[in-house]
C-alpha positions in Angstrom: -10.1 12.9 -22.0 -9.8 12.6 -25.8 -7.8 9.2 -27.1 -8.5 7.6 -24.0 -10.6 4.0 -24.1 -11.6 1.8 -20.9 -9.8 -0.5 -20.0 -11.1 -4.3 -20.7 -12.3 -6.0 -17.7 -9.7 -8.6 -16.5 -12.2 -11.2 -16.2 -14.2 -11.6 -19.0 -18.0 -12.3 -18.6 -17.3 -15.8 -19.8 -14.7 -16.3 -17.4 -15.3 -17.4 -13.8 -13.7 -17.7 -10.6 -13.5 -20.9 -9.0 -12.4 -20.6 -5.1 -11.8 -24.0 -3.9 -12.7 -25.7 -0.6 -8.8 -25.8 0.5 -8.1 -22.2 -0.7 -11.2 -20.9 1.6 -10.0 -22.9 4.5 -6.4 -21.6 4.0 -8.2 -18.0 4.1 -10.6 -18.7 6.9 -7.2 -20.0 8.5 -5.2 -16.6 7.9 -7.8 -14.2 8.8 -7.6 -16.3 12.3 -4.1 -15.7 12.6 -4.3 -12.0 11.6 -6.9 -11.6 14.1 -5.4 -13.5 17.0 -2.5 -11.3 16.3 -4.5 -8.3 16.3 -6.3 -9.2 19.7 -2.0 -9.8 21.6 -1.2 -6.4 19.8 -3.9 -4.4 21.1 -3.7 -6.2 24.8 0.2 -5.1 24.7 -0.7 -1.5 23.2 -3.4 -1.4 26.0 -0.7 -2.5 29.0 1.7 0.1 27.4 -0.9 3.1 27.7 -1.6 2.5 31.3 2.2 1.7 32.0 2.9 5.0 30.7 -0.3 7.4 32.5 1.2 5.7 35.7 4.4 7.2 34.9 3.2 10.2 34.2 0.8 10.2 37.4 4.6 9.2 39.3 6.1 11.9 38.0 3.3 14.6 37.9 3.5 13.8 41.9 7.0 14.1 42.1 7.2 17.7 40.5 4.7 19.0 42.8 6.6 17.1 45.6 9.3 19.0 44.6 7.5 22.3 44.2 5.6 22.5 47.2 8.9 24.3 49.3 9.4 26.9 47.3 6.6 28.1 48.4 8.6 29.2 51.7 12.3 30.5 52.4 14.2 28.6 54.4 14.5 31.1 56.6 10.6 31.1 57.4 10.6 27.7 58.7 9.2 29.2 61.9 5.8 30.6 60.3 
């Protein structure tokens, strides 16, 4: 693209990052959290899922509970 320079890098050659001892523990420390909170979220998701294809087993069940005289008039209750 014509007119169009890159861009200069936001940290110079010259220029270093420092990461100190307290700002990797507070990291370490968050990432624990995020994961721990990750782990309760999943188990809960998890419990949901099976909460819900039991539900749907119950009710699955019921319909063909419910379907299963049809099948018949009630008239032929003698066949």
């Amino acid at each position: 693209i014509k007119g169009t320079r890159a861009k200069a890098n936001p940290l110079a050659e010259s220029e270093k990052m420092v990461v100190e001892t307290d700002d990797f523990k507070s990291f370490v420390k968050t990432m624990e959290a995020l994961i721990e909170k990750h782990g309760e979220e999943r188990k809960n998701f998890l419990k949901l899922v099976d909460t819900l294809q039991e539900r749907i087993f119950v009710l699955e069940n019921q319909l063909n509970l419910l379907k299963a005289p049809t099948t018949k008039k009630w008239f032929e209750f003698w066949r």
